[in-house]
C-alpha positions in Angstrom: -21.4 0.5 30.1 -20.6 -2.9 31.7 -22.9 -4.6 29.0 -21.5 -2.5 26.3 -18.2 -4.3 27.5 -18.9 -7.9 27.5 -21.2 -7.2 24.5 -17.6 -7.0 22.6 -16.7 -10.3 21.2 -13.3 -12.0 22.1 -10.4 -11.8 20.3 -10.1 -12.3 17.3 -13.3 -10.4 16.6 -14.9 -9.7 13.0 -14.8 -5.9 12.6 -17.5 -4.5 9.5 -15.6 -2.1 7.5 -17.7 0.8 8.5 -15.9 0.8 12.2 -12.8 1.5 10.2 -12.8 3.3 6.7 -13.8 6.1 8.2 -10.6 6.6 10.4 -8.9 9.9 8.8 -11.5 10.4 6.1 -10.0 14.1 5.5 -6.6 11.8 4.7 -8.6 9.7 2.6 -10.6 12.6 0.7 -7.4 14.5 -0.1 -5.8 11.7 -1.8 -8.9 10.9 -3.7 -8.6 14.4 -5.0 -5.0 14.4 -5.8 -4.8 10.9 -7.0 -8.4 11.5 -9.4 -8.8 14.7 -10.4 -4.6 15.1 -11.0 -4.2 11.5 -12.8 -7.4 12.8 -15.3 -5.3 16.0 -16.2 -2.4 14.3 -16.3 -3.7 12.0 -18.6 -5.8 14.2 -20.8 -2.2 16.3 -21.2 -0.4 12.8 -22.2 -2.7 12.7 -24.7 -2.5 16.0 -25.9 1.3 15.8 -26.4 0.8 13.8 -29.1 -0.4 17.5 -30.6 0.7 21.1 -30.9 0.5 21.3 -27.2 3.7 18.7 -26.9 5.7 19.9 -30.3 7.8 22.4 -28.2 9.1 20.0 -26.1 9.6 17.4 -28.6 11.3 19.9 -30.9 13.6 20.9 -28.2 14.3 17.5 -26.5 14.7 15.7 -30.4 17.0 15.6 -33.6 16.0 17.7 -35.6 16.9 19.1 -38.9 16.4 23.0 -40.5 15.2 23.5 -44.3 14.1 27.0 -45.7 10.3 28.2 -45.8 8.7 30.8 -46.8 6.5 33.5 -44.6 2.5 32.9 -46.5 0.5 34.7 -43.6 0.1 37.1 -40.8 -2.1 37.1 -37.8 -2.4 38.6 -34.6 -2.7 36.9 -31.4 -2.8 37.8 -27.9 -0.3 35.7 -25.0 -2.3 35.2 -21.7 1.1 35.2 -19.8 1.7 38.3 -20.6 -0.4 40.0 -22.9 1.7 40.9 -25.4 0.7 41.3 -29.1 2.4 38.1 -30.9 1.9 37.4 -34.3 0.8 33.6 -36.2 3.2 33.2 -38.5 2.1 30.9 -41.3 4.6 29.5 -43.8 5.5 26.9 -46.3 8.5 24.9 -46.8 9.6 21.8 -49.1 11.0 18.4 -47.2 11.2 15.0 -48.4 10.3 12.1 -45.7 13.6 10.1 -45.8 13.8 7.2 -48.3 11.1 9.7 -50.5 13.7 11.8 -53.1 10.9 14.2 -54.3 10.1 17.3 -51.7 6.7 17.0 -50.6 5.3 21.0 -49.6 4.4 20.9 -45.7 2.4 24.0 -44.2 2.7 25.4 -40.3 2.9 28.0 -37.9 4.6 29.7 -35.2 4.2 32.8 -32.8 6.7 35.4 -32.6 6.6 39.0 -31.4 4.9 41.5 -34.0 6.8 43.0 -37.0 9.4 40.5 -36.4 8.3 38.5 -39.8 7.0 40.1 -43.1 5.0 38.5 -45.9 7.3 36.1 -48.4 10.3 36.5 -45.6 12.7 33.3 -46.5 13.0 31.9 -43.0 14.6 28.9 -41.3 12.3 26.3 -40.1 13.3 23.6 -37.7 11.3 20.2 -37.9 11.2 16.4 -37.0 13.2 14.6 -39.7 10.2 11.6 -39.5 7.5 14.3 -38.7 7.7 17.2 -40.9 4.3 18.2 -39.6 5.5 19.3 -36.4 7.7 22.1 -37.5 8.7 25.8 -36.3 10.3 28.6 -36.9 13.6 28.7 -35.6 13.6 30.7 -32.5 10.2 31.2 -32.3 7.4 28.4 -30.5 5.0 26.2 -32.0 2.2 27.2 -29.6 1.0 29.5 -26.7 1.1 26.8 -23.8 2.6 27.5 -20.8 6.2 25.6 -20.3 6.2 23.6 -17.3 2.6 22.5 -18.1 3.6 19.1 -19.0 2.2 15.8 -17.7 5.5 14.9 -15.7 5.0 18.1 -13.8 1.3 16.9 -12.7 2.4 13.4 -12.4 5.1 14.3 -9.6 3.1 17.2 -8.2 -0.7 15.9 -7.9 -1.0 12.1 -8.6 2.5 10.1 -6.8 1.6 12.8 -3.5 -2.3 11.2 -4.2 -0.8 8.0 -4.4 1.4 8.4 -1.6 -1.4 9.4 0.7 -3.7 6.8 0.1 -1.1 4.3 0.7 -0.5 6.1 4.6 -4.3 6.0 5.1 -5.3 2.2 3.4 -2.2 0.7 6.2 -3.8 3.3 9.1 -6.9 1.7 8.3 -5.9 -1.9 8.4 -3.7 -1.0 11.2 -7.0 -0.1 13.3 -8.6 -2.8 11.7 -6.0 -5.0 13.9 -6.5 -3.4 17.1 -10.0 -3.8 16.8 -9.4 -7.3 15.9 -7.1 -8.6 18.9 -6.8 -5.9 21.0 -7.7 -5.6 25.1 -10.7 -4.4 26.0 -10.5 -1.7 28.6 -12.8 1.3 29.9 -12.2 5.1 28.8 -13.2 7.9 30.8 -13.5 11.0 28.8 -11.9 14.3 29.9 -13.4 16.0 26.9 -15.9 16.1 23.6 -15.6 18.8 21.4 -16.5 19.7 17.6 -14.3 20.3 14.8 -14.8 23.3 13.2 -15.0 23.5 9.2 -15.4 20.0 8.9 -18.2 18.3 7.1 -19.5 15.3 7.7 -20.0 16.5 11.4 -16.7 15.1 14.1 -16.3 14.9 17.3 -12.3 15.4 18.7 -12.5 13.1 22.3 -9.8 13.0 24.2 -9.9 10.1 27.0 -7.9 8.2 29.9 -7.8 4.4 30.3 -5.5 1.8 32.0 -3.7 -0.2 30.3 -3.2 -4.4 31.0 -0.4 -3.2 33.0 -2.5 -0.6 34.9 -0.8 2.3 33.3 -2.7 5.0 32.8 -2.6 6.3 28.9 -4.2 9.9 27.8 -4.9 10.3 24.0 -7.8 11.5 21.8 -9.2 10.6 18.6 -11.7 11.8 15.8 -15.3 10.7 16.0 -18.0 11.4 13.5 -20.8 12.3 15.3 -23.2 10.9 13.1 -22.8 7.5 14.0 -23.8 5.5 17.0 -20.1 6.2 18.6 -20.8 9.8 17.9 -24.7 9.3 19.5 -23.3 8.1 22.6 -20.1 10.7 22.8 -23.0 13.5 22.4 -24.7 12.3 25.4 -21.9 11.8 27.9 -20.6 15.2 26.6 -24.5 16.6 27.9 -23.4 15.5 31.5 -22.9 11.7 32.2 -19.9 10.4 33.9 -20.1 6.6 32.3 -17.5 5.3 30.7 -17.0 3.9 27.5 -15.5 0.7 26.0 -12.0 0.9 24.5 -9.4 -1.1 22.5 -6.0 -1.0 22.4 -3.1 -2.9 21.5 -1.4 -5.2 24.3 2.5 -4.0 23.6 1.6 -0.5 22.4 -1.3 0.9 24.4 -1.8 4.1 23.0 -2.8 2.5 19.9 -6.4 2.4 20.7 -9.6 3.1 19.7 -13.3 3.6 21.1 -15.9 1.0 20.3 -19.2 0.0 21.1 -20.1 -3.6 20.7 -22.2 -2.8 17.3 -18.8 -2.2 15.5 -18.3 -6.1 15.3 -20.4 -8.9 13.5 -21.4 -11.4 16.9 -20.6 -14.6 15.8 -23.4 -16.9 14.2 -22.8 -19.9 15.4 -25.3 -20.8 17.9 -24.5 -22.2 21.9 -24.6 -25.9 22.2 -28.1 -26.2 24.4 -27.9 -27.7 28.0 -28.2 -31.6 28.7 -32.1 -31.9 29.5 -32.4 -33.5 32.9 -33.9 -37.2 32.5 
């Protein structure tokens, strides 16, 4: 253990990246998954809002204007929400695109509850004065998606939470990053090693003692992955030895500290100027 210590550089050491990006992994893997998988289904719904997914919303949310149509087809559907029998209302009506004086004939289609609509029923159809494509009947919905479903609801609930977590673990990490840089070097003695249940890659939850530059004694405990040469070592003094093991912690805050072993820094590569030969 004593050459484990003086195996650590001085400060300000060089610490690889693998000491560190490890700290709080489960942090780091939930915001992955938020921040990823929530950012692709927000974006693949931002996309699809520019279709018969979005037209609800615009229709409610824009100006719109109301012409007469006419009722061409029938067809029953089935909702998922709540599996009742709707109906696809097909119709026709006649619009002309602003600055165009002759009516162009536009087609679409709504859902509404069955029987409500008949076969050549004149009915009231409410549409985008610029996009007469993306029409309804009034009253009744463009499509079967669920409201709430839109990509501002996955953007606030998934991806900015993603974000927002990654953020916490990228400054923990650099924040170790610094105590492993300039912090004291002390020794830990372990009052206990013990696995993580239902947690994969394999950790290790050690709680230690050390004394601090002021020879205050400080209790805390940290995670460990106990495949890795930290983890090695923590698996043998957990099988009975009483050595100790090195530790880092900051000088003004001493319970911000980690365990390291000398293999978590990159030993400097410039070489000891040799001893004056005797003549």
């Amino acid at each position: 253990m004593k050459r484990e210590v003086q195996g650590i550089p001085p400060a300000p050491r060089t610490v690889r990246w693998t000491a560190v990006l490890a700290f709080r992994w489960p942090l780091a893997a939930i915001a992955l998954a938020l921040a990823g998988y929530g950012g692709m289904w927000t974006w693949m719904l931002f996309l699809a809002q520019g279709g018969s997914v979005g037209d609800d919303e615009r229709l409610d949310n824009s100006p719109t204007v109301q012409v007469d149509g006419k009722v061409l087809l029938l067809r029953s559907e089935l909702d998922p929400e709540s599996a009742a029998t709707l109906e696809l209302v097909e119709y026709e009506f006649a619009y002309g695109m602003p600055g165009n004086t002759t009516p162009t004939t536009w087609h679409g289609a709504s859902f509404a509850i069955l029987g409500k609509h008949h076969r050549d029923d004149t009915v009231r159809v409410q549409l985008l004065p610029a996009e007469p494509n993306r029409s309804r009947i009034l009253g009744e919905s463009a499509n079967l998606t669920p409201k709430g479903i839109g990509p501002s609801i996955w953007l606030w609930t998934l991806v900015v939470p993603g974000f927002f977590l990654g953020i916490v673990y990228g400054l923990g990490v650099l924040r170790l990053r610094r105590i492993l840089n300039t912090g004291d070097v002390g020794i830990a003695r372990l009052r206990g090693v013990r696995r993580i249940r239902f947690i994969l890659p394999e950790m290790w939850l050690v709680e230690f003692q050390f004394r601090d530059r002021n020879a205050l004694e400080k209790t805390t405990r940290h995670w460990v992955r106990a495949h890795s040469g930290l983890g090695a070592r923590l698996q043998r003094i957990r099988d009975g030895s009483d050595e100790g093991i090195p530790v880092l912690h900051d000088r003004n805050k001493a319970r911000l500290c980690r365990l390291a072993l000398p293999e978590d820094f990159i030993l400097s590569g410039n070489p000891q100027p040799p001893s004056p030969s005797p003549r």
